[in-house]
N, C-alpha and C positions, 0 to 999 in steps of 0.2 A: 418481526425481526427477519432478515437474510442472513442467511450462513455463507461462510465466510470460507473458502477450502486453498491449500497448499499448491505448489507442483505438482505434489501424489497425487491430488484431489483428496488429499482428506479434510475431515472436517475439522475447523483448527478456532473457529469463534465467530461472533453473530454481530453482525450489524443492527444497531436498533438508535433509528434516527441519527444522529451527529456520533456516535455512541462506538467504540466501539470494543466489543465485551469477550473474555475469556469463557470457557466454558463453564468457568464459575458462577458468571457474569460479574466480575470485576471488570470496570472500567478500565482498559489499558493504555486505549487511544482516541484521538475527539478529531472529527474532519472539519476544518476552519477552510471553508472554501474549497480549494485544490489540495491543499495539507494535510498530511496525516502528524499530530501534536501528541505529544505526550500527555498526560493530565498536567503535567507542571508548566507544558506549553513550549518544549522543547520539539525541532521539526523533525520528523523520522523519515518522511519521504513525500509521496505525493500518493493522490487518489482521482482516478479519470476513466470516466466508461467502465464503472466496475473492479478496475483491477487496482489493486495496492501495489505501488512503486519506490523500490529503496532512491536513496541520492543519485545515482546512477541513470533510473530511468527502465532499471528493471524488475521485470513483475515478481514480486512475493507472496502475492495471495490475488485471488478473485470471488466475487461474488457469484453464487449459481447462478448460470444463464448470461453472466458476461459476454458478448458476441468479443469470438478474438482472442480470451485470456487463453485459451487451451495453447494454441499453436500461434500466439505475439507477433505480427509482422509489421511494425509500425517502422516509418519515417523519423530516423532522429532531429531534432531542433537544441538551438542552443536558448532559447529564448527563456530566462529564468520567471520562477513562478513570485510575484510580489511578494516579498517580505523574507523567501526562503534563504540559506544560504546556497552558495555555489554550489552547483550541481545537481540541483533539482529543476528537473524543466517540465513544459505544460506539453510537450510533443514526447513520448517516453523513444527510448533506442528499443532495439528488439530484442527479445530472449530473457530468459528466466536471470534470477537474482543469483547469486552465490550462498547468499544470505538464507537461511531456515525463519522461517515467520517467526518462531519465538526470539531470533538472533534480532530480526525488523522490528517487531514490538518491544522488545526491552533493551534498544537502541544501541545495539551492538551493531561495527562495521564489519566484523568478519569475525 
């Protein structure tokens, strides 16, 4: 499993396989390619190079050792991710979420 840390860097849940787990380990959310799904299969954002991204394009969590997730300077793109709705792109914008991970995991916009 990889853990899973916040903006703070704390530790906030683990990735194991497609999987990914509270520190319960309840299932919260499932990666389908570039997606991050709810279990019911609803889209919460995206997943790229380690970092979890709300609909916007910015980071809500990273995985330790993600190159980049600390300090985000990415190129934005409009180019939407198949299947997602609007505003989920495969190029994320830069800078941290507004969103707290349990706000991005339990599919809350703000």
């Amino acid at each position: 499993m990889d853990e899973i840390l916040n903006r703070e860097q704390q530790f906030v849940a683990n990735l194991r396989g497609k999987e990914v787990l509270d520190l319960e380990e309840n299932v919260r959310a499932l990666i389908d390619g570039k997606q991050v799904l709810t279990p019911e299969g609803d889209v919460l954002g995206s997943f790229a190079s380690g970092c979890f991204r709300d609909p916007e394009g910015k980071v809500v969590g990273f995985l330790v050792g993600a190159l980049g997730a600390i300090a985000p300077s990415f190129t934005p793109s409009t180019s939407p991710v198949p299947g997602a709705f609007t505003g989920v792109t495969v190029a994320p914008s830069s800078g941290w979420s507004a969103l707290t991970w349990e706000d991005f995991i339990a599919g809350r916009s703000s």
